[in-house]
ZALUMLO-680180 format. One record per residue (C-alpha): x, y, z negated; residue number from 1. Coordinates in pm, 1 decimal, always signed. Last residue first. Example, Ala and Ser with C-alpha at 12.3 -4.5 7.8 and 13.67 -1.06 7.14 Angstrom:
<atoms>
{atom {+1367.0 -106.0 -714.0} 2}
{atom {+1230.0 -450.0 -780.0} 1}
</atoms>
This chain:
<atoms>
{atom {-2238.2 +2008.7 +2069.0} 259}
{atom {-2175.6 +2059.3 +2429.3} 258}
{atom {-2333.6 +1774.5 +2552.8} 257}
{atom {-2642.0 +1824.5 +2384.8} 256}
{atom {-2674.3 +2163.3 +2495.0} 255}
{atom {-2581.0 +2079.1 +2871.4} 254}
{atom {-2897.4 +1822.5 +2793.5} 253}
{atom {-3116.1 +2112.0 +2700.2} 252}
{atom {-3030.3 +2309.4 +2961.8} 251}
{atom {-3065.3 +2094.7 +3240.6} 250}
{atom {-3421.0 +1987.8 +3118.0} 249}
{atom {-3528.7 +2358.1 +3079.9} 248}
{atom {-3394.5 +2447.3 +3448.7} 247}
{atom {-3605.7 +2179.5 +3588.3} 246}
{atom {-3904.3 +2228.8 +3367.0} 245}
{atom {-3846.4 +2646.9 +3485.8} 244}
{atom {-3831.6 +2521.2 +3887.7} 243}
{atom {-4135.5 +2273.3 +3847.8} 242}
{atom {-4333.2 +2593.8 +3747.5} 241}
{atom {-4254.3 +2790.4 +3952.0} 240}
{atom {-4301.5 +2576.5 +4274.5} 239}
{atom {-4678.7 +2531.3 +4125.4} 238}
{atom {-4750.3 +2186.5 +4016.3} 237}
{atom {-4796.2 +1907.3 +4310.2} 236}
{atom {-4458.9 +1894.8 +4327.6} 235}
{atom {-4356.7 +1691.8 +3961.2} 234}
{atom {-4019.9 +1716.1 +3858.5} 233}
{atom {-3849.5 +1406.3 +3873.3} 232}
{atom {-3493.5 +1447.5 +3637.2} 231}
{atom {-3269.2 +1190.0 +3680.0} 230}
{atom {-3017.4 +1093.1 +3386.1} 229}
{atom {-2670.6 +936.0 +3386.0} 228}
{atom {-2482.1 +833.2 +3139.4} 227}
{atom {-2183.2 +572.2 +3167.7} 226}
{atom {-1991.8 +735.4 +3442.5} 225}
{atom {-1806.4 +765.6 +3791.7} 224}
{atom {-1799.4 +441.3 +3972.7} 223}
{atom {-2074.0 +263.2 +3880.8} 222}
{atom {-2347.2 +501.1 +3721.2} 221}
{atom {-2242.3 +768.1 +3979.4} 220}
{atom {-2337.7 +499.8 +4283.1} 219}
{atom {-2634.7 +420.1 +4126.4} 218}
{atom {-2723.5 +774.5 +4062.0} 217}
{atom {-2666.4 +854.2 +4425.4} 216}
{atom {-2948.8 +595.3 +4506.8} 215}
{atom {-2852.1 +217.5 +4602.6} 214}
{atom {-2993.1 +3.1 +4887.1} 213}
{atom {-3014.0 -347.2 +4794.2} 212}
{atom {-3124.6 -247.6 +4421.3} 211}
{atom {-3145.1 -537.7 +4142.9} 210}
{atom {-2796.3 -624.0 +4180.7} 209}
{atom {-2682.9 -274.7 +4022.8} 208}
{atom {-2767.1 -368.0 +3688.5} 207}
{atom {-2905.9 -90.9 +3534.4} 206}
{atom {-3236.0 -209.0 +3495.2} 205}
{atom {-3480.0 +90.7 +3442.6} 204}
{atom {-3506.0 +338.2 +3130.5} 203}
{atom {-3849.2 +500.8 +3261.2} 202}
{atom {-3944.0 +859.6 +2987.2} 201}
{atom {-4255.1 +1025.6 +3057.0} 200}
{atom {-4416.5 +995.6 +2722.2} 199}
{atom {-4333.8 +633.9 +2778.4} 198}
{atom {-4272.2 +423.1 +3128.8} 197}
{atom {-4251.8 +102.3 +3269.2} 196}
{atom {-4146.8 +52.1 +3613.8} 195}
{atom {-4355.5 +56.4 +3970.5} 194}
{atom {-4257.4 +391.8 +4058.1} 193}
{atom {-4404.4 +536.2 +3712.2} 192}
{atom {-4629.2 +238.7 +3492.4} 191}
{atom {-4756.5 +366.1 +3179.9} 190}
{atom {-4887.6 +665.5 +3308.5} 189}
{atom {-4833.9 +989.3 +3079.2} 188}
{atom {-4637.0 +1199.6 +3317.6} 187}
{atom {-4536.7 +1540.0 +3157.2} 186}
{atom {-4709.6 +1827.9 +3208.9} 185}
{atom {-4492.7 +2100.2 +3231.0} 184}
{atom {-4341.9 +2452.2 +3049.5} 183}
{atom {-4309.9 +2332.9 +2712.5} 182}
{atom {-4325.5 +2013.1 +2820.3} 181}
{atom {-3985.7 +2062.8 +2938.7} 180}
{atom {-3848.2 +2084.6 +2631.0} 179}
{atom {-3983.9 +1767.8 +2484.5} 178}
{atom {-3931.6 +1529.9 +2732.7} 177}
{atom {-3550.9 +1696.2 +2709.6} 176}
{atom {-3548.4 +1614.2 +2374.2} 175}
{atom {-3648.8 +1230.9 +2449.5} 174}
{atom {-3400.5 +1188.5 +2724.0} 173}
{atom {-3072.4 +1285.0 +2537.4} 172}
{atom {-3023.7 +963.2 +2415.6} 171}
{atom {-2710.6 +864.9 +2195.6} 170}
{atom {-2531.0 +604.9 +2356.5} 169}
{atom {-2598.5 +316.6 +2470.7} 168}
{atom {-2374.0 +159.5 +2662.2} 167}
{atom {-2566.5 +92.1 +2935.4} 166}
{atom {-2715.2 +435.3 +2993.8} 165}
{atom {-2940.2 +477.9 +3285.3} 164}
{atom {-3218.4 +752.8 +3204.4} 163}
{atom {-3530.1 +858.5 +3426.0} 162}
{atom {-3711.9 +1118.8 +3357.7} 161}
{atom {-4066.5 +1233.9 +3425.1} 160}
{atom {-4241.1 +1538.8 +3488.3} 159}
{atom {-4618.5 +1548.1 +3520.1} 158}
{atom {-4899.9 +1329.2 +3768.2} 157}
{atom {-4633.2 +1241.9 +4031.5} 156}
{atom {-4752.9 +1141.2 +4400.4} 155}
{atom {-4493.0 +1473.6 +4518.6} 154}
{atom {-4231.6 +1345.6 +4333.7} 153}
{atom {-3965.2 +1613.9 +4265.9} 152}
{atom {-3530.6 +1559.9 +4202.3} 151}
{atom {-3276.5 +1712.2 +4004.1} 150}
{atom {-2939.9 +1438.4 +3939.1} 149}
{atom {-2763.8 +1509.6 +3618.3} 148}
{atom {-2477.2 +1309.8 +3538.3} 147}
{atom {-2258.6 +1339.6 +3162.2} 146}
{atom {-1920.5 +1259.9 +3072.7} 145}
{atom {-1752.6 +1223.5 +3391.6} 144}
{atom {-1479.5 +1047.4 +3554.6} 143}
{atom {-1293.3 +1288.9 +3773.3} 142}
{atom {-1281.2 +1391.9 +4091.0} 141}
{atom {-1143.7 +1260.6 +4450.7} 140}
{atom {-1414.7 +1008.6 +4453.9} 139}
{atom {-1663.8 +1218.6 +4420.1} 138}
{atom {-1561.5 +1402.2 +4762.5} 137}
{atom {-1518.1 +1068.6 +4939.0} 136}
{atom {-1879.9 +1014.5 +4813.7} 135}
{atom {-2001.8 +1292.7 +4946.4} 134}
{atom {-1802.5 +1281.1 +5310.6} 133}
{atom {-1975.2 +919.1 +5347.0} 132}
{atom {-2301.1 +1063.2 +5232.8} 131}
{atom {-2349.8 +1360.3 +5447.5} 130}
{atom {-2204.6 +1144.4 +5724.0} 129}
{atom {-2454.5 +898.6 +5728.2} 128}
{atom {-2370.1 +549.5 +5693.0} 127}
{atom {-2270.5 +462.6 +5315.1} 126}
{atom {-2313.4 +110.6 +5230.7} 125}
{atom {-2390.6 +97.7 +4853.1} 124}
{atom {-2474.0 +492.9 +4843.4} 123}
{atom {-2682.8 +519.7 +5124.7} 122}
{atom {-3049.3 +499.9 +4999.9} 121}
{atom {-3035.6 +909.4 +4844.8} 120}
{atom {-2922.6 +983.3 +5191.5} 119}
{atom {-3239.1 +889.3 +5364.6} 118}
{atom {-3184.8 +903.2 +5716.3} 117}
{atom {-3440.8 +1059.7 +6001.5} 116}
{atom {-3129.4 +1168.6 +6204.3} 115}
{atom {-3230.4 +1533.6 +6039.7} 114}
{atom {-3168.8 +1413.3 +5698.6} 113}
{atom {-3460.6 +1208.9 +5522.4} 112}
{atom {-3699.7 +1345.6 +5280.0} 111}
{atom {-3829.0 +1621.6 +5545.4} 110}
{atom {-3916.3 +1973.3 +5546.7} 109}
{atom {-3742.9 +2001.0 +5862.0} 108}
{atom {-3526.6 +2256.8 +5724.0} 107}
{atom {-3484.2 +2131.3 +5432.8} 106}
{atom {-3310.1 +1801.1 +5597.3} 105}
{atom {-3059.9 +1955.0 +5705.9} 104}
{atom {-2929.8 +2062.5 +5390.5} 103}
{atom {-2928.9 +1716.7 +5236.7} 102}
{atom {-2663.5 +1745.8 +4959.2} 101}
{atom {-2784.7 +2077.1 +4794.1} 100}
{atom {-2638.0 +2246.6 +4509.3} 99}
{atom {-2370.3 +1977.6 +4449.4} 98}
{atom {-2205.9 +2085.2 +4127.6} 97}
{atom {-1918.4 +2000.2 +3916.8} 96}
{atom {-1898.9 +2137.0 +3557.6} 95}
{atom {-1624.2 +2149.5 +3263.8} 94}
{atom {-1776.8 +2248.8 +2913.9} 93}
{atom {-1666.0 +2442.0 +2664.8} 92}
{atom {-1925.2 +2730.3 +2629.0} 91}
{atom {-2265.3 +2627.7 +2722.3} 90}
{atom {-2378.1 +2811.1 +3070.8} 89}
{atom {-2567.0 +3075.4 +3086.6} 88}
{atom {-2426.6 +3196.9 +3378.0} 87}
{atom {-2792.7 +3339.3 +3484.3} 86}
{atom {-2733.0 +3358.2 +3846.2} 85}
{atom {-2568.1 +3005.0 +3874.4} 84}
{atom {-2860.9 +2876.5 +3658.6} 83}
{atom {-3134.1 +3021.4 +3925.5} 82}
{atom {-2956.5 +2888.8 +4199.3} 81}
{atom {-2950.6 +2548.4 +4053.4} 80}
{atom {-3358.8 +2564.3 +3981.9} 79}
{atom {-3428.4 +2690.4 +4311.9} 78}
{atom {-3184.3 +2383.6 +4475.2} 77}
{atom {-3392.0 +2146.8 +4248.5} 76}
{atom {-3704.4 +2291.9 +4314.4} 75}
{atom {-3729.9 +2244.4 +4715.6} 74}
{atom {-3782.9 +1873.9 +4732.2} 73}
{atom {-3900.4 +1814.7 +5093.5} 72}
{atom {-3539.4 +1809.2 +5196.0} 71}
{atom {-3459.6 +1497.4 +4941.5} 70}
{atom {-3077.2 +1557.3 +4844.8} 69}
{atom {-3104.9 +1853.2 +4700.7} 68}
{atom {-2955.9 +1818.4 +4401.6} 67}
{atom {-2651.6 +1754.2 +4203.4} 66}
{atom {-2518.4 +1833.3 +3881.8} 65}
{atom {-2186.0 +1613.0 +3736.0} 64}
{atom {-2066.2 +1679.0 +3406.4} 63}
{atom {-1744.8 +1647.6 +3200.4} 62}
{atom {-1713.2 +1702.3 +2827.7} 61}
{atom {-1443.6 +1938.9 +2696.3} 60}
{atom {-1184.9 +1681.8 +2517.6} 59}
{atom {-1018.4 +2036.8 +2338.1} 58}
{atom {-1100.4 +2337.5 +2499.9} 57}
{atom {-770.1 +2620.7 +2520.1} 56}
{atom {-734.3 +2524.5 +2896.0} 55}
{atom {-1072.3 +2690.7 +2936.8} 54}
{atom {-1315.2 +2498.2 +3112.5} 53}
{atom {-1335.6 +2400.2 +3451.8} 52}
{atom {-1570.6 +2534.0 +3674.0} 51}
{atom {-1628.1 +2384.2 +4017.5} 50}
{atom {-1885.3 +2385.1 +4302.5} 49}
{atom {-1908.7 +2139.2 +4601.8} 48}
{atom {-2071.7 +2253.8 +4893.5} 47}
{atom {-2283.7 +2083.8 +5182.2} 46}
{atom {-2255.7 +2225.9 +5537.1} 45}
{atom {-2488.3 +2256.9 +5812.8} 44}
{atom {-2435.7 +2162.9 +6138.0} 43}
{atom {-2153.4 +2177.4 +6001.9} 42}
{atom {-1918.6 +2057.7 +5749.0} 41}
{atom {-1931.4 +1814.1 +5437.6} 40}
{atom {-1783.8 +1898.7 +5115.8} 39}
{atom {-1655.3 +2218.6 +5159.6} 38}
{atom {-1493.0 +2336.8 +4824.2} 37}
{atom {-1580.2 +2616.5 +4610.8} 36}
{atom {-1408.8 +2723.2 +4288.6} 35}
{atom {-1624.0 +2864.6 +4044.5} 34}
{atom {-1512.7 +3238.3 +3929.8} 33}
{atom {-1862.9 +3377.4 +3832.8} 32}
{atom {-1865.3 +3647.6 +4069.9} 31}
{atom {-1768.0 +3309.4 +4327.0} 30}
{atom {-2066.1 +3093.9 +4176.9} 29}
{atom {-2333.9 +3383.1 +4208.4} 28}
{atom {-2261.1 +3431.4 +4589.9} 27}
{atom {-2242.0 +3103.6 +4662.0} 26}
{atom {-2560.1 +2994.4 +4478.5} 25}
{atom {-2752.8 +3289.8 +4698.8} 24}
{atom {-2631.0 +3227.1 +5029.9} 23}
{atom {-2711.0 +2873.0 +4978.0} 22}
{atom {-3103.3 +2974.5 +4872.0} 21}
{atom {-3081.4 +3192.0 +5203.1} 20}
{atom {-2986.7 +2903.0 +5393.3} 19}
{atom {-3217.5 +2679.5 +5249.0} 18}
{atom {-3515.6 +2933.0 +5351.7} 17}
{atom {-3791.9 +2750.0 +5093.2} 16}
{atom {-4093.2 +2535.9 +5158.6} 15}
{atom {-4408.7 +2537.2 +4916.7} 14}
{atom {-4653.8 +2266.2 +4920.0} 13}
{atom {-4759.5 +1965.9 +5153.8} 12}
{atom {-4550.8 +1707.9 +5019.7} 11}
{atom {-4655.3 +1339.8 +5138.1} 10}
{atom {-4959.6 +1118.2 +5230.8} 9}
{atom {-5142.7 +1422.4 +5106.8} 8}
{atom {-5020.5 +1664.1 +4822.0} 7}
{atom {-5229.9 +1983.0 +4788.4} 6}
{atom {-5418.5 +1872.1 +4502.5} 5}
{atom {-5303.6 +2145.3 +4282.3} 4}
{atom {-5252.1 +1943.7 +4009.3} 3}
{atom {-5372.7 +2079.2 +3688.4} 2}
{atom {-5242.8 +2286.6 +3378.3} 1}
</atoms>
C-alpha cells in the first residue's frame, strides 16, 4: 500500500460533515444506554459519553477515549462512530468518551479551533474555552486505568504510536503495532517528530518539564493516569483505511485491558 501523495504543506485529503458524524455517535450511544453530558456549549458543542459497567464487575478497569481534537484529522471521530455503532465493546469495562473536542475546527478543515488555537497545546495553561470546559469536565471524573487519544499525521509514512507509561507496566503498544498492520503500514523511520522510534513504536520523556505547552495526553498522564497511549494514524492513506487501523488499535488495547 502507498501514499497517496496528496499531502502538501498540510492535509489535503478527505473532509467529513462533523455534524452529521455527531448526529451519528449520539444516536448510537443513547440505543446503547451511554449517558451524555455537554461538555462545552455552542457554537458548537463537545460531548462527553459514559458507560459504566455493571455494578456486578469487580475492579472494572477505567478508560478514557478522545478524539478529534485536530479538525484536519477526520479518522478519529469516523473511527469512534464506527465503535459506538458496533457496541462491541469488551464486557466489564467502564468507558468515557470525547468523540470530538475541536468541533469547530472540522469545519474549517483546520488543526486549530476556529480562533486559530490549537487545543491539543493548551493543557498546561488552558486558554480556549474548548479546553478550559474539557479539563473541568476531566476533572470531575475519575482516575483511569487506561487513555486512548486517536490522532493522524498528514507528513507520516505508516501508523505510529506513542506510549507514556512511567511505571511501567505491561505494554500494550507492541500488539497493537501488530494489529494494525494488518490493515496499515506502519512507520519504519527511526526518527518520528524528532524522537526515536521502532517498528512504529516512540516512548518519549515523560517528564512534563520537557514540554512548555502540554498536549491532552500530558495533562491525562498527570492528573488522571499512569498509561496513556496515542495512536497517529497516517492521512496520506485512504480515509478507510486509517479509520479500520484506528478502530483495530482501540480494540486491541480495550482487549488487553479487559483481560
Amino acid at each position: 500500500m502507498q501514499r497517496l501523495g496528496k499531502n502538501i504543506k498540510g492535509y489535503c485529503g478527505e473532509t467529513i460533515d462533523i455534524d452529521a458524524v455527531l448526529r451519528d455517535c449520539v444516536a448510537a450511544a443513547q440505543a446503547r444506554g451511554w449517558a451524555i453530558e455537554e461538555i462545552h456549549p455552542a457554537p458548537k458543542r463537545i460531548l462527553g459519553f459514559t458507560r459504566h459497567a455493571p455494578r456486578t464487575t469487580n475492579h472494572a478497569p477505567r478508560i478514557y477515549l478522545s478524539t478529534g481534537i485536530h479538525g484536519d484529522e477526520p479518522a478519529g471521530p469516523l473511527a469512534v462512530r464506527q465503535l459506538l455503532r458496533e457496541n462491541a465493546w469488551p464486557a466489564g469495562l467502564s468507558l468515557w468518551l470525547c468523540p470530538c473536542l475541536n468541533p469547530t475546527g472540522f469545519s474549517l478543515n483546520r488543526r486549530e479551533n476556529r480562533e486559530g488555537v490549537d487545543l491539543n497545546r493548551q493543557y498546561l495553561a488552558p486558554e480556549a474555552g474548548e479546553t478550559v470546559a474539557h479539563i473541568a469536565w476531566l476533572k470531575r471524573q475519575p482516575s483511569f486505568d487506561l487513555c486512548l487519544c486517536l490522532h493522524e499525521d498528514w507528513e507520516a509514512y505508516g501508523f505510529y504510536v506513542y506510549e507514556l507509561n512511567p511505571d511501567n507496566q505491561p505494554s500494550l503498544a507492541e500488539a497493537m503495532v501488530a494489529r494494525i498492520g494488518e490493515v496499515c503500514p506502519i512507520d519504519p523511520s527511526e526518527i518520528i517528530e524528532g524522537r526515536p522510534a521502532h517498528n512504529g513504536i516512540i516512548r518519549p520523556s515523560v517528564d512534563p518539564r520537557t514540554r512548555p505547552q502540554w498536549p491532552e495526553a500530558f495533562f491525562l498522564l498527570t492528573h488522571k493516569t499512569r498509561l496513556s497511549y496515542t495512536l497517529e494514524a497516517p492521512s496520506d492513506f485512504p480515509l478507510a483505511v486509517r479509520v479500520a487501523a484506528l478502530v483495530a488499535g482501540v480494540t486491541t488495547a480495550l482487549e488487553a485491558a479487559a483481560r
